[in-house]
TIDREN-45281 format. One record per residue (C-alpha): x, y, z. Coordinates in Angstrom, 3 decimals. Example, Ala and Ser with C-alpha at 12.3 -4.5 7.8 and 13.67 -1.06 7.14 Angstrom:
<atoms>
+----------+----------+----------+
!     east !    north !       up !
+----------+----------+----------+
!   12.300 !   -4.500 !    7.800 !
!   13.670 !   -1.060 !    7.140 !
+----------+----------+----------+
</atoms>
This chain:
<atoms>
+----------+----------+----------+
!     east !    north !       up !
+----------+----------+----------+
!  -27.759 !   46.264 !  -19.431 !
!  -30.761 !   45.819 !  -17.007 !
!  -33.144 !   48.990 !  -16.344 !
!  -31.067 !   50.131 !  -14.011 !
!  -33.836 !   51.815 !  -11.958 !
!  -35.848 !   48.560 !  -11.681 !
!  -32.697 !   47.572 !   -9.681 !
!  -33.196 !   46.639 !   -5.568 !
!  -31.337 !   49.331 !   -2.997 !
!  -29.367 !   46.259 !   -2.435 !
!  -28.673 !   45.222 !   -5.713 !
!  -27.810 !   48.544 !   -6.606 !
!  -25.068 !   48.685 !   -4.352 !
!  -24.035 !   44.992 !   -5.252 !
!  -23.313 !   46.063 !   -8.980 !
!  -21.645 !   49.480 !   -7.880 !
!  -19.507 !   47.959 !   -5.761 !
!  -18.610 !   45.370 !   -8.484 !
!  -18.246 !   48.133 !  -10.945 !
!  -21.121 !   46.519 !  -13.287 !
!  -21.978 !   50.471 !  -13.656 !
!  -21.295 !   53.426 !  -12.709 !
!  -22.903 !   55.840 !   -9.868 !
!  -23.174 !   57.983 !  -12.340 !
!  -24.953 !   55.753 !  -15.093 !
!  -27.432 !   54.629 !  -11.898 !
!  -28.072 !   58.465 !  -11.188 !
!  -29.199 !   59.374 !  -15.026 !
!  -30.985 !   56.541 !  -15.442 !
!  -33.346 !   57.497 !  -12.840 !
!  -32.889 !   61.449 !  -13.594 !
!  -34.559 !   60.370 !  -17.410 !
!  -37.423 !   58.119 !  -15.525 !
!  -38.237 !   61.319 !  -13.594 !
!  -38.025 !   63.430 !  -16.601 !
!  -40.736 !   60.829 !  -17.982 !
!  -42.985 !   60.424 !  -14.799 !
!  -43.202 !   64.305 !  -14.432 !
!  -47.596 !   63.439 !  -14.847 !
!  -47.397 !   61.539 !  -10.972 !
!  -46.475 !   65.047 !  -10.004 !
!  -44.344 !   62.756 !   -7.295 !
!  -41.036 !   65.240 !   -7.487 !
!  -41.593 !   69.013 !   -6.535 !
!  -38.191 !   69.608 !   -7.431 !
!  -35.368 !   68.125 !   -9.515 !
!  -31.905 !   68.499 !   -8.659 !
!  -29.707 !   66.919 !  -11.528 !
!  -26.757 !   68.766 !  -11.453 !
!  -26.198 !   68.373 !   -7.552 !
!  -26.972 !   64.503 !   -8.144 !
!  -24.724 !   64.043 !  -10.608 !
!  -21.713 !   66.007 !   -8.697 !
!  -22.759 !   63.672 !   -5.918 !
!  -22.466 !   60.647 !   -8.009 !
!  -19.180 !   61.664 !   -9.409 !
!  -17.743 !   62.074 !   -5.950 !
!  -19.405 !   57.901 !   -5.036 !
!  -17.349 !   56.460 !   -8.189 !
!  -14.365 !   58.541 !   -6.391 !
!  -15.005 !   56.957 !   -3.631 !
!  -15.506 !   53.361 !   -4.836 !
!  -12.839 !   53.710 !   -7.019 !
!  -10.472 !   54.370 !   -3.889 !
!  -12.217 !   51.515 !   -2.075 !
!  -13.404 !   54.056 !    0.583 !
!  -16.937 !   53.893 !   -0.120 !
!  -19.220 !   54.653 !    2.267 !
!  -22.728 !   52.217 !    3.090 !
!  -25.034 !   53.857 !    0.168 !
!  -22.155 !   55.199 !   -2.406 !
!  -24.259 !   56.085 !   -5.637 !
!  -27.596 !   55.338 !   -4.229 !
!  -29.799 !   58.012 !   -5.873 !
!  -32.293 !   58.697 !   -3.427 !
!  -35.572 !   61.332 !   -2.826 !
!  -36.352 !   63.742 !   -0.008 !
!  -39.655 !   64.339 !    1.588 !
!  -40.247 !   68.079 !    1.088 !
!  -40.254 !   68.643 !    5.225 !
!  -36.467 !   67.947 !    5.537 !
!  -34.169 !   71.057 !    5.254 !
!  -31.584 !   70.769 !    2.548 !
!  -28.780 !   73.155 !    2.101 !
!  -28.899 !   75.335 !   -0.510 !
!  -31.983 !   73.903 !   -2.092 !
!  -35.806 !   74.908 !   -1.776 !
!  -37.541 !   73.147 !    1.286 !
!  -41.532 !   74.569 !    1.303 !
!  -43.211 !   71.748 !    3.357 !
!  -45.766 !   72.068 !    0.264 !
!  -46.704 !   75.094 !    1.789 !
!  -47.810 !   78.737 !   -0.241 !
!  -46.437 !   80.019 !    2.992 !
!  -42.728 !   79.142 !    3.129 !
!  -42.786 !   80.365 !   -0.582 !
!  -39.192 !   80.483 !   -2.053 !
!  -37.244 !   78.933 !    1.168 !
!  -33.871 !   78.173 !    0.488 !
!  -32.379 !   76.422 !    4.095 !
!  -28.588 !   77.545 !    4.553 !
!  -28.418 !   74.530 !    7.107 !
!  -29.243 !   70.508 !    6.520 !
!  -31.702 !   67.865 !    8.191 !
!  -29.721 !   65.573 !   10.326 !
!  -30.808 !   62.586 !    8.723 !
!  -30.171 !   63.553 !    5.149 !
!  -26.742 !   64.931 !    6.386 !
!  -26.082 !   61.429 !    7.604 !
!  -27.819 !   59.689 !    4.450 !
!  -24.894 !   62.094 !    2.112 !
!  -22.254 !   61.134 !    5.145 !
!  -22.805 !   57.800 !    3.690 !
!  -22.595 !   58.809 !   -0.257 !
!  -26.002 !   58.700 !   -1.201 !
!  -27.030 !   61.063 !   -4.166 !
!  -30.028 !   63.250 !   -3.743 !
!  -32.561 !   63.331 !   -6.917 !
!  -35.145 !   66.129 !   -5.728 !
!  -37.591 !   67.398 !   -3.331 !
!  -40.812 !   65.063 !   -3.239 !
!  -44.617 !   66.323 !   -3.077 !
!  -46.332 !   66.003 !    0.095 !
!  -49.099 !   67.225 !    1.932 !
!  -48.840 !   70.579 !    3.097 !
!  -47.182 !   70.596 !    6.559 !
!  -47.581 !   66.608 !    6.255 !
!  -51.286 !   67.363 !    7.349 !
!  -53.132 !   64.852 !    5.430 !
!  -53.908 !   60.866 !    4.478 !
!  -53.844 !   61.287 !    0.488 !
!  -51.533 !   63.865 !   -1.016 !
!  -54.225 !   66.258 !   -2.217 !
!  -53.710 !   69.316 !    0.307 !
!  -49.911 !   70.152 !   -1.532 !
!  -49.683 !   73.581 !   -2.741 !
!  -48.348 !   72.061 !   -5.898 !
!  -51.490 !   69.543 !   -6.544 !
!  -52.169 !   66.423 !   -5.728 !
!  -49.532 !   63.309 !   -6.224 !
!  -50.910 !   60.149 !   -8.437 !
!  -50.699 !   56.726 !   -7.354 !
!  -48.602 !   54.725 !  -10.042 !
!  -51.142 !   51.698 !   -9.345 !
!  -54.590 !   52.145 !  -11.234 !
!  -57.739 !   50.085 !  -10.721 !
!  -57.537 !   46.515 !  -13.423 !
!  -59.570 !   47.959 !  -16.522 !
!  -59.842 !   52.240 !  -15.227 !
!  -57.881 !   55.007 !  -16.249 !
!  -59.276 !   56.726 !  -13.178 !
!  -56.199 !   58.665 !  -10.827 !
!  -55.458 !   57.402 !   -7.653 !
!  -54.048 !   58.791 !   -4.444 !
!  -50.582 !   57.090 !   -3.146 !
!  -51.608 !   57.826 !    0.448 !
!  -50.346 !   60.926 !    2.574 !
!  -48.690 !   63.034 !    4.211 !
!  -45.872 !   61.226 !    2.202 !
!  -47.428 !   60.488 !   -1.087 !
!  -44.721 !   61.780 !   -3.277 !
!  -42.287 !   59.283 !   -1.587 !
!  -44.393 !   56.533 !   -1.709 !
!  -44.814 !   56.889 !   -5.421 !
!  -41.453 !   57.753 !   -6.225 !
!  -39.818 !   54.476 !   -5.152 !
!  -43.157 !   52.487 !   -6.677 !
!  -42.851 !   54.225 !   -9.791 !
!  -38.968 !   52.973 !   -9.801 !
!  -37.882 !   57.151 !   -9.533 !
!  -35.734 !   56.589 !   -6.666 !
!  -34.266 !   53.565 !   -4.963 !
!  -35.809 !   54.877 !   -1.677 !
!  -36.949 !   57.921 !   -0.025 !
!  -37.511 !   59.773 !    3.114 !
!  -41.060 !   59.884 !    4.645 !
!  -42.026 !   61.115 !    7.946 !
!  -44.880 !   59.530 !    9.940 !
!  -46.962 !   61.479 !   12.576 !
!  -50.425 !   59.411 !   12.191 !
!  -49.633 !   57.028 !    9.563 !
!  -47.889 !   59.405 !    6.900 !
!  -45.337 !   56.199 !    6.400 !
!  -47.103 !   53.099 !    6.615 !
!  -50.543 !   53.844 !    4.781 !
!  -49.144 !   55.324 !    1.587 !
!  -46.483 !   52.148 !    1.130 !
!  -49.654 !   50.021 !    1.489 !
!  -51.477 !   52.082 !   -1.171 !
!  -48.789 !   51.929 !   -3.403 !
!  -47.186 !   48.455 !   -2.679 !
!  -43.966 !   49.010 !   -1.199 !
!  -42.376 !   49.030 !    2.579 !
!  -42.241 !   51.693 !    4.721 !
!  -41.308 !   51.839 !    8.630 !
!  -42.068 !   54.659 !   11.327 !
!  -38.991 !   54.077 !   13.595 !
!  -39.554 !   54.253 !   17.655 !
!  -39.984 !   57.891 !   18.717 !
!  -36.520 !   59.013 !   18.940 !
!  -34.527 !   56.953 !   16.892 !
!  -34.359 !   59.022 !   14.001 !
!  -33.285 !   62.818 !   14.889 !
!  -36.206 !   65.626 !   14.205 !
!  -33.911 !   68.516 !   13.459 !
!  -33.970 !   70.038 !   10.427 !
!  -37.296 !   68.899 !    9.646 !
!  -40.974 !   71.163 !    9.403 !
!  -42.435 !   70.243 !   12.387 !
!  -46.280 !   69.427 !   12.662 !
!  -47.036 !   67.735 !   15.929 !
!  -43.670 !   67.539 !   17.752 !
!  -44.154 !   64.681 !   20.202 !
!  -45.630 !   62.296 !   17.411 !
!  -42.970 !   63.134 !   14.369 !
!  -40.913 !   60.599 !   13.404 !
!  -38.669 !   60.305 !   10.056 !
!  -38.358 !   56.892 !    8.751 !
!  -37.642 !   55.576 !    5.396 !
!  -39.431 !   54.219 !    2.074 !
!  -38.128 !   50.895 !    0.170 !
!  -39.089 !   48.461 !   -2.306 !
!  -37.839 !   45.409 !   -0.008 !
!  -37.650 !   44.997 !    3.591 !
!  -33.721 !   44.636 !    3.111 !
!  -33.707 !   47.890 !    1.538 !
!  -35.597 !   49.676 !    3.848 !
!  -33.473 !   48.042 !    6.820 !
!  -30.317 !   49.033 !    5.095 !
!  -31.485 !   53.206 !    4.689 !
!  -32.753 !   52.961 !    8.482 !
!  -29.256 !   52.216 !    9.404 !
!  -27.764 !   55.550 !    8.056 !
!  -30.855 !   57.855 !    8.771 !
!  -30.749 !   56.640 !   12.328 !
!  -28.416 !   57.605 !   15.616 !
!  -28.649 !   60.032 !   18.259 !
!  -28.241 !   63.489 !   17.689 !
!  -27.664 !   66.264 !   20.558 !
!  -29.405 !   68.923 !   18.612 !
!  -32.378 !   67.372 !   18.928 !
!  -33.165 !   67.100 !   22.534 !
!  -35.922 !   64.043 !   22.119 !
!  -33.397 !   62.022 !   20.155 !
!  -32.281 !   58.640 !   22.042 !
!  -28.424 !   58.076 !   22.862 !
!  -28.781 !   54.377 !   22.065 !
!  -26.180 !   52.346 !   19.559 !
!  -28.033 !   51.541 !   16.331 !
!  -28.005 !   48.139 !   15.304 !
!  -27.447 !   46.481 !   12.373 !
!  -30.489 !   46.410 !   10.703 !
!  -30.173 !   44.333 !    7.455 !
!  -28.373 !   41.723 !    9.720 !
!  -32.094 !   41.318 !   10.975 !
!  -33.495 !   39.992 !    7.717 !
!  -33.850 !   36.094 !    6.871 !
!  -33.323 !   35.306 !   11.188 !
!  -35.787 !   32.688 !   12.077 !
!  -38.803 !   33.907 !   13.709 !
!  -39.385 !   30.469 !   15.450 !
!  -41.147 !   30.869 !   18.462 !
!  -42.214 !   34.388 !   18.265 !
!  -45.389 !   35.019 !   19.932 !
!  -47.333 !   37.270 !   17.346 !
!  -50.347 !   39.523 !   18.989 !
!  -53.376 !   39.573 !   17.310 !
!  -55.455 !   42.515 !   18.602 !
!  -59.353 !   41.775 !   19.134 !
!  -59.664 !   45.338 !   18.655 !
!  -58.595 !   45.883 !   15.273 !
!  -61.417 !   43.735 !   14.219 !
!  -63.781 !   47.010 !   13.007 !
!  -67.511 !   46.624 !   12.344 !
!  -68.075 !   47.007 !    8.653 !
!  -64.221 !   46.067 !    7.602 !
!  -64.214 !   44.942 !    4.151 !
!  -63.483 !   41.164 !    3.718 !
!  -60.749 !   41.595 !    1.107 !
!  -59.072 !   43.121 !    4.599 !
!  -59.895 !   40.444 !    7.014 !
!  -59.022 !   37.560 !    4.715 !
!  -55.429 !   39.434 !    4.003 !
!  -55.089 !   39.688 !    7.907 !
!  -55.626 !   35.634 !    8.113 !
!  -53.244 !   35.266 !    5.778 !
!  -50.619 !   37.203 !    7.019 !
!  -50.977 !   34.937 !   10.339 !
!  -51.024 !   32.072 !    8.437 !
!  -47.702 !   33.112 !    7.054 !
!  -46.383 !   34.158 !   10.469 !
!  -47.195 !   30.630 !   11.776 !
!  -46.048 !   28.978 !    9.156 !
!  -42.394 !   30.268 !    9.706 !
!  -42.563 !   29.116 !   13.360 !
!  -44.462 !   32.173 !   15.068 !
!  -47.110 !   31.470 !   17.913 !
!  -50.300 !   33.695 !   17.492 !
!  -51.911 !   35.091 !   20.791 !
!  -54.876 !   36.771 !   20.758 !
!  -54.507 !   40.285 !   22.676 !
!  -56.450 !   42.792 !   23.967 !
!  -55.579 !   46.842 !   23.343 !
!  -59.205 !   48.130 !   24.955 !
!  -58.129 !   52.068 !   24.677 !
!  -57.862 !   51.780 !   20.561 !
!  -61.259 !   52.814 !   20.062 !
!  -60.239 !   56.035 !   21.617 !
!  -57.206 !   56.596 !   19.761 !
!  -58.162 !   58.446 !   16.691 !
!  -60.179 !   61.458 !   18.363 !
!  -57.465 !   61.447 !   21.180 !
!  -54.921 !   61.905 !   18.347 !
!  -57.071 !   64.649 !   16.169 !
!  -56.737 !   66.383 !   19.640 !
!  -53.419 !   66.036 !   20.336 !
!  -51.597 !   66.601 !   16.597 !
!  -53.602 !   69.713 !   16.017 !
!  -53.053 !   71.279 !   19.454 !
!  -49.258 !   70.600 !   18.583 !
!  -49.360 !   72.380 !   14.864 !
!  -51.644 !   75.271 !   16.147 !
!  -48.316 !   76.040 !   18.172 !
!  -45.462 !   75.055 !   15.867 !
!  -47.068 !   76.788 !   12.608 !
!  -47.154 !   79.880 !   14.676 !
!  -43.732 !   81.017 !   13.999 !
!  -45.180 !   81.151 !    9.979 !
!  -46.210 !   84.963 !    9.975 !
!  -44.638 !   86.638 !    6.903 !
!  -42.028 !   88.915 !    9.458 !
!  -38.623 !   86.737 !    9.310 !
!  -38.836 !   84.145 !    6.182 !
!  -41.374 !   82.800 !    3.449 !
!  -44.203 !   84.347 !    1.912 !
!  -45.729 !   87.850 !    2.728 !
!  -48.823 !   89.536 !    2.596 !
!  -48.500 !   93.193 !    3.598 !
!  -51.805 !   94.598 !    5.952 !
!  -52.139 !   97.989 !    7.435 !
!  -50.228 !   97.564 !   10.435 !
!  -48.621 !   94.546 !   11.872 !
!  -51.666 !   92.247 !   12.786 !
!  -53.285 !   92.862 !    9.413 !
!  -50.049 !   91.488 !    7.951 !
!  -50.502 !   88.650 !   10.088 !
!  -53.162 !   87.603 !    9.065 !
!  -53.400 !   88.270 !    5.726 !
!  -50.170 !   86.090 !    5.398 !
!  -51.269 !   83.568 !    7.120 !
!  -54.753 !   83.435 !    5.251 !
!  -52.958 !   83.424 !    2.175 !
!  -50.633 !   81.464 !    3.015 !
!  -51.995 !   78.042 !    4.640 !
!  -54.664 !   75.884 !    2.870 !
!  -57.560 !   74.856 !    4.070 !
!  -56.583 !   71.544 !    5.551 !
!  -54.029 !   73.271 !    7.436 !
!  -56.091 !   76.491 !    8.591 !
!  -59.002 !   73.512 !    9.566 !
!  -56.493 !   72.094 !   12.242 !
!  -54.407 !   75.010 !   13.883 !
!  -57.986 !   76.165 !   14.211 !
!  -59.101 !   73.060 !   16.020 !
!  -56.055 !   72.888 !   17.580 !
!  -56.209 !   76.836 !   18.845 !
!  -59.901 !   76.132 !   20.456 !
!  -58.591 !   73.147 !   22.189 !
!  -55.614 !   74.604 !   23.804 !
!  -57.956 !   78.068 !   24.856 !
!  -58.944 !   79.165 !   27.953 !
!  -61.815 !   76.912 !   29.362 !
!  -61.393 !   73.835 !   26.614 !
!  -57.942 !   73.009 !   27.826 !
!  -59.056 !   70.598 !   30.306 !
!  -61.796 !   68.904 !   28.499 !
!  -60.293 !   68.455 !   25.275 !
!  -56.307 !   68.292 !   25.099 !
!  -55.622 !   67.202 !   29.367 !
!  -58.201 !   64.538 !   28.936 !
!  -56.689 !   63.720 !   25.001 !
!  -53.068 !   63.302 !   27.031 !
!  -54.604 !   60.883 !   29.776 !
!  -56.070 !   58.572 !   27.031 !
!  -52.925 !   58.736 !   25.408 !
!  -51.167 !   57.459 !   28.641 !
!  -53.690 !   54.943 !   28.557 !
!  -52.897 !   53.653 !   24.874 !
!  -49.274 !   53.101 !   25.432 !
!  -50.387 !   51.237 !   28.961 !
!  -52.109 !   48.890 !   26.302 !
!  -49.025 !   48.015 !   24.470 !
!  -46.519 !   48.118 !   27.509 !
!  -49.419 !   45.616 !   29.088 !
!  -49.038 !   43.451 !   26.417 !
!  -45.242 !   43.311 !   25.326 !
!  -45.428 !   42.499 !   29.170 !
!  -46.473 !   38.934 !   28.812 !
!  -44.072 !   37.863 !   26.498 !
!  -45.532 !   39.380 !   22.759 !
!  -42.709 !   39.921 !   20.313 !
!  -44.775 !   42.256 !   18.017 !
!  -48.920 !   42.795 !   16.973 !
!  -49.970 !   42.123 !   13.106 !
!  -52.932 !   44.404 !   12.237 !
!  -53.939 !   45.443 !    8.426 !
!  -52.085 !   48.505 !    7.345 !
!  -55.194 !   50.549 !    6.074 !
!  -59.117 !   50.505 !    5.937 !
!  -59.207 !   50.094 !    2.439 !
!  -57.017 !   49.732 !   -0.847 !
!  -56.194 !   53.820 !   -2.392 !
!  -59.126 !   55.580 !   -3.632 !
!  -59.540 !   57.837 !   -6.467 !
!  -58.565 !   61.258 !   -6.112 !
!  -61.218 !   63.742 !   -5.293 !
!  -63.550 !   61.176 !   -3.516 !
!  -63.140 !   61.300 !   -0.005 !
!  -62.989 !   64.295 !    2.604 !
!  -64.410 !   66.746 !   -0.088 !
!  -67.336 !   67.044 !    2.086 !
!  -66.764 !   65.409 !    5.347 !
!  -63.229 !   65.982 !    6.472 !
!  -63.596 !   63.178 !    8.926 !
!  -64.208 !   60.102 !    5.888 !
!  -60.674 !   61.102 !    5.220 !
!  -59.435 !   60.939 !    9.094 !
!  -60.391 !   57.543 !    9.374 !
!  -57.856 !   56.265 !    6.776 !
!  -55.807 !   56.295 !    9.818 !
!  -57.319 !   53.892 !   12.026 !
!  -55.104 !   51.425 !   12.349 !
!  -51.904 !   53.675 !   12.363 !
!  -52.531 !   56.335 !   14.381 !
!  -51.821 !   54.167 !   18.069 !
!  -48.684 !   53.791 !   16.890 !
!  -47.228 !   57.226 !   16.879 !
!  -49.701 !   57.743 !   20.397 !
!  -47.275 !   55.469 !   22.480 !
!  -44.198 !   56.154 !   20.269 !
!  -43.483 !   52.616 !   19.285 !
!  -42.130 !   51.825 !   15.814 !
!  -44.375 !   50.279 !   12.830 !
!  -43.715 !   48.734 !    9.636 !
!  -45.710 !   48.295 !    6.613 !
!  -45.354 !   45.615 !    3.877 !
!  -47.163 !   44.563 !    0.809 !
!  -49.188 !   41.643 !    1.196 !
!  -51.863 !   41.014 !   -1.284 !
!  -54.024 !   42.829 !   -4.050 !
!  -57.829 !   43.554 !   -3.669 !
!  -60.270 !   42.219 !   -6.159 !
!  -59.693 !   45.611 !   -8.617 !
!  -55.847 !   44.735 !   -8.356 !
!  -54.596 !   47.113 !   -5.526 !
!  -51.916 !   46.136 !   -3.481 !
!  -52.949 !   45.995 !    0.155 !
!  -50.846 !   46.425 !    3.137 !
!  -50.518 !   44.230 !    6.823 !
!  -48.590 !   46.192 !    9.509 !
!  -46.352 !   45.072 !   12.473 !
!  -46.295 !   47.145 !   15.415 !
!  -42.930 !   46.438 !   17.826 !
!  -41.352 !   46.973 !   20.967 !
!  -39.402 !   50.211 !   21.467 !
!  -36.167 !   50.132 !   19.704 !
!  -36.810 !   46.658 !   18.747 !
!  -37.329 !   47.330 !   14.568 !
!  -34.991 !   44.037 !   14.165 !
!  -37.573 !   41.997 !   15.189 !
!  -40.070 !   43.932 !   12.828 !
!  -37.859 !   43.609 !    9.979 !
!  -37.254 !   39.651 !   10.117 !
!  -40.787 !   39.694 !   10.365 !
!  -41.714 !   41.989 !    7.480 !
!  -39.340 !   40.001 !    5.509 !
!  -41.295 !   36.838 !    6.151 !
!  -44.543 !   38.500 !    4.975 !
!  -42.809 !   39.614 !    1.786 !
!  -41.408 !   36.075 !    1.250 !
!  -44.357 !   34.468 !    1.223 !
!  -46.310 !   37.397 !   -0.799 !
!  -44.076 !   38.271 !   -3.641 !
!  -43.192 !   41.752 !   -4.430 !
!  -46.113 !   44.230 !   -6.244 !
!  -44.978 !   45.837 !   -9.289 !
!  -47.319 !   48.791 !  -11.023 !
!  -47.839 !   48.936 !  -14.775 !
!  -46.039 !   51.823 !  -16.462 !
!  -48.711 !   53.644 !  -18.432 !
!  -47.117 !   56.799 !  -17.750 !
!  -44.599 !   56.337 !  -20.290 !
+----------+----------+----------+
</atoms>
């Protein structure tokens, strides 16, 4: 039988529904790669015996011919979405034990559909950070390793434990969230495809919250097909959540191999960065050249408000957590630190409790909202935002179907070299992503090359709202003409 966890999503549910194995079979065979991968520190908790009641209850179901869209497909969870009955933590000291009595919306809907959960997945801690090293359980290790090094890569954050869960073949796909990037740069650092859906597309409830009006779930694939096929069920409006869009979703996967003939394809003059490295700008021709080559028309386009997008949106995201992580204070649920009297308790909790990544923004985010700074910092950070999604709305305007920009700065780095000293080396991993989430839009990432050390780099495709069809016969065209990326076990 074929490794049944180097298997497609799609293929997967090809040979389940044939009965070429079992949900079951699927489920352990990726329940002993975990067991084996345990040194990527990807999973922050297993849950085998609910996965394999789960996949018992798909091979009822297929059995009966009743199956639902992802019967048996074992699957991993981003460590922000609430899961019944099972510890949710955010990767936080501060939510401690937390056992949710209620369920995410878009897991519910990914189980509504028979999918089989495999664990809780490592993440940065309140999804505040671009390389999985802020977790309260450690950092997460890329599966991909420089040609000739033994040397421990990051997979990219806040959703590093997805991204390497599904390249390291430990899940068919995951859930991410994306607030800056959290998505899109760790599938480019670890070669796979991830998409941030249009603000509102996929409901919020149910999941930590870090900046409210750029959170968006989205999920984590090995093909574009597989990723369009898990958007589909974590997708659809939901009245608990009161930013979610009443909107029919689509068909997703019907999107992938429609011709792309006559597209017009926005290049953005301002993505062009002093200093980019050439491995980038070469992989950014290319990925034109592809585009063309299937029938797309590339127009040069103008976005003049980027430049101001990432200090905008370190204004903006931390004003947001400085007022969601305030409801973390030791009184109703988590961790506690007892004080003196009530505000000593506070605050030793809370000191205790968040790391310093976190503490470093609700501080940030505290001084900007303040008496005095509210004006100059977060009113003016909103009006530049307004400006940013004029930028795209100007351009969509004149006919563009979607913009192609690189994915990330750089291939993944080592773990422990950036930020240590300079918190802001690490902010600028999100330079290309972060404009995005500012105007809501959705954005996919998809492997497109390797550098020179044998990375796999990333080119991302920015769309219209609600229009991820369009990105996803796109995406697919991208990974058509630049093979899939495949990391060497040497964890095993």
């Amino acid at each position: 039988m074929t490794d049944l966890t180097s298997l497609t999503l799609a293929d997967a549910r090809e040979g389940l529904t044939q009965k070429s194995f079992t949900a079951l079979e699927l489920t352990d065979a990726h329940l002993a790669a975990m067991e084996k991968a345990r040194v990527l520190n990807a999973y922050v908790l297993e849950t085998p015996e609910q996965a394999r009641a789960q996949a018992r209850a798909a091979d009822a179901t297929i059995a009966k011919g009743n199956a639902g869209p992802l019967a048996g497909i074992p699957l991993g969870v981003k460590d922000l979405f609430a899961t019944t009955d099972v510890r949710a933590t955010a990767c936080s000291k501060i939510l401690g034990n937390f056992i949710p009595p209620y369920e995410s919306t878009v897991t519910s809907q990914l189980w509504r559909d028979g999918a089989v959960m495999l664990g809780k997945l490592n993440c940065d801690e309140f999804a505040m950070g671009s390389s999985n090293e802020t977790s309260a359980f450690g950092p997460v290790v890329n599966p991909w390793r420089r040609e000739g090094s033994d040397t421990n890569l990051v997979p990219g954050g806040s959703s590093g434990g997805s991204a390497s869960a599904v390249a390291a073949n430990l899940c068919l796909g995951a859930t991410g969230t994306d607030t800056g990037g959290s998505i899109r740069q760790p599938a480019a650092f670890t070669g796979i495809v991830g998409i941030k859906p249009t603000y509102g597309r996929c409901s919020r409830w149910g999941i930590v919250a870090f900046a409210s009006s750029l959170d968006q779930a989205g999920p984590f694939a090995r093909t574009v097909r597989d990723t369009a096929i898990l958007m589909r069920s974590m997708a659809g409006h939901d009245p608990k959540d009161t930013t979610s869009v009443d909107r029919p979703v689509p068909d997703y996967e019907a999107a992938i191999g429609k011709s792309v003939k006559g597209m017009k394809i926005g290049i953005p003059k301002e993505y062009r960065l002093d200093g980019m490295s050439g491995e980038i700008a070469k992989l950014w021709a290319q990925g034109a050249d592809w585009l063309k080559a299937a029938g797309a028309e590339l127009v040069e386009v103008s976005l003049p408000y980027t430049k101001y997008a990432l200090p905008a949106y370190y204004v903006v995201a931390p004003a947001e957590a400085s007022s969601n992580l305030a409801r973390y204070d030791g009184v109703r649920y988590g961790a506690r630190v007892n004080g003196k009297n009530i505000a000593e308790m506070y605050e030793n909790t809370r000191a205790a409790g968040f790391g310093p990544e976190v503490r470093r923004r609700i501080m940030i985010g505290t001084y900007v909202l303040s008496a005095g700074y509210y004006d100059a910092y977060y009113l003016r950070a909103q009006k530049v935002r307004t400006l940013i999604k004029k930028d795209f709305e100007d351009v969509f305007a004149k006919g563009i179907h979607a913009i192609l920009t690189p994915a990330t700065p750089s291939a993944a780095f080592g773990i422990g070299e950036k930020g240590q000293a300079d918190p802001i080396e690490m902010y600028l991993n999100d330079i290309f992503t972060v404009t995005v989430n500012m105007a809501g839009l959705p954005g996919i990432a998809v492997p497109a090359g390797k550098d020179g050390q044998g990375l796999p780099l990333g080119l991302q495709l920015i769309g219209r709202p609600f229009d991820e069809e369009t990105l996803f016969s796109l995406g697919e065209v991208i990974e058509q003409s630049a093979g899939h990326f495949t990391a060497k076990k040497w964890w095993v």
